[in-house]
N, C-alpha and C positions, 0 to 999 in steps of 0.2 A: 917816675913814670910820666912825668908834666911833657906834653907834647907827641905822645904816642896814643894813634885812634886803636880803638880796641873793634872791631865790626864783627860781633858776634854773629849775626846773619849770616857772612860767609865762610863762617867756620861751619852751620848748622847747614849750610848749603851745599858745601865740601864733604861733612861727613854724609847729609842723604845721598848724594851722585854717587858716593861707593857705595850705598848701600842698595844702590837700586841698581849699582854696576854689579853686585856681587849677585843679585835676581838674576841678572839679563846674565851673565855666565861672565863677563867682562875682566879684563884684569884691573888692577889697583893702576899697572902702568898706562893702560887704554883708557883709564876715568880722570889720572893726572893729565894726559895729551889734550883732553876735550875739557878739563879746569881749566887749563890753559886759556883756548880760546872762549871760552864761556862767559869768562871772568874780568876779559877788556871789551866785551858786547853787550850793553849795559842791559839791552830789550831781552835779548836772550836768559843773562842772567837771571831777570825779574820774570819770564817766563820758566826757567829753572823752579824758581821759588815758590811759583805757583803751581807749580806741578807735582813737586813734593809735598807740597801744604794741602791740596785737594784732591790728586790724584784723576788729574784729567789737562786739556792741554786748554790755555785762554785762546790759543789764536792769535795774539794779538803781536803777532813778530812773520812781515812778510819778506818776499822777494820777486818780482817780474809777475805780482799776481797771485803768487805760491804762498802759501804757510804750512806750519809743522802739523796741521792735521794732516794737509794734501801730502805731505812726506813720509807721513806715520801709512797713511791707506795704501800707499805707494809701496810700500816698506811688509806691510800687510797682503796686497796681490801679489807680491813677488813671493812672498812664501805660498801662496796659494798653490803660483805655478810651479814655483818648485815641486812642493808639495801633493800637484795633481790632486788636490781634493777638492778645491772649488769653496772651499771654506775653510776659517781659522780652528786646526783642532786643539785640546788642551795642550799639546807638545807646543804650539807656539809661544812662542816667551816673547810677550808683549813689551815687557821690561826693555828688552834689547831691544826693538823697534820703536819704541817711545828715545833710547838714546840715540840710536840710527838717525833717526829724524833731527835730534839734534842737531847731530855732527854732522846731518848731508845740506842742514841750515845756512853750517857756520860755512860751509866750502861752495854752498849754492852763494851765497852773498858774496865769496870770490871771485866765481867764476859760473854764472848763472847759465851759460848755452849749453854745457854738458846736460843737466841736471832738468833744462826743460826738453830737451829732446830725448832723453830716459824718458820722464812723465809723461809727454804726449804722442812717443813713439816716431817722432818725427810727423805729425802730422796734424799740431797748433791748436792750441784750446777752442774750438769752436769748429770741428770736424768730428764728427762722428768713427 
């Protein structure tokens, strides 16, 4: 075994994503897609871990000004609207919008212009 890292963390990291994928309603194969890129984004991943460990989000992973709260809330009004109730009922499955936010992290730091014109409606963080 001389010369083989053992990184327990992200095995313990790997099994909560499913198990928080299997909350959110997700599949086993939708929590591998997003291990994927999780797992070579160093900030994300340690915000992963954080997340599982305390059960709330640090914040501390942005993009053009954004982070995973502003993506969770986002994530949040849009079931709203959906929803036509004007607020989160217990049918909402936070679980999947806590990964939502994730995964709209890993493809906002792709390709960030989609993803701030969703959030601002096209009309820039500093317009009512």
């Amino acid at each position: 075994m001389a010369g083989i890292l053992y990184d327990a963390r992200r095995i313990k990291a790997y099994e909560g994503l499913l198990a928080l994928g299997e909350l959110a309603g997700e599949s086993n194969q939708w929590c591998d897609l997003l291990w994927e890129e999780l797992v070579f984004d160093q900030e994300l991943f340690e915000e992963l871990v954080f997340y599982l460990e305390h059960h709330y989000l640090k914040d501390a992973v942005h993009c053009e000004g954004y982070g995973l709260t502003d993506l969770y809330i986002w994530q949040m009004n849009q079931y709203n609207i959906i929803g036509d109730s004007g607020k989160n009922t217990d049918a909402c499955n936070k679980d999947r919008m806590v990964l939502k936010a994730f995964k709209d992290m890993i493809e906002m730091k792709k390709e960030p212009a989609p993803y701030i014109r969703k959030m601002t409606m096209g009309r820039g963080m500093d317009r009512a």
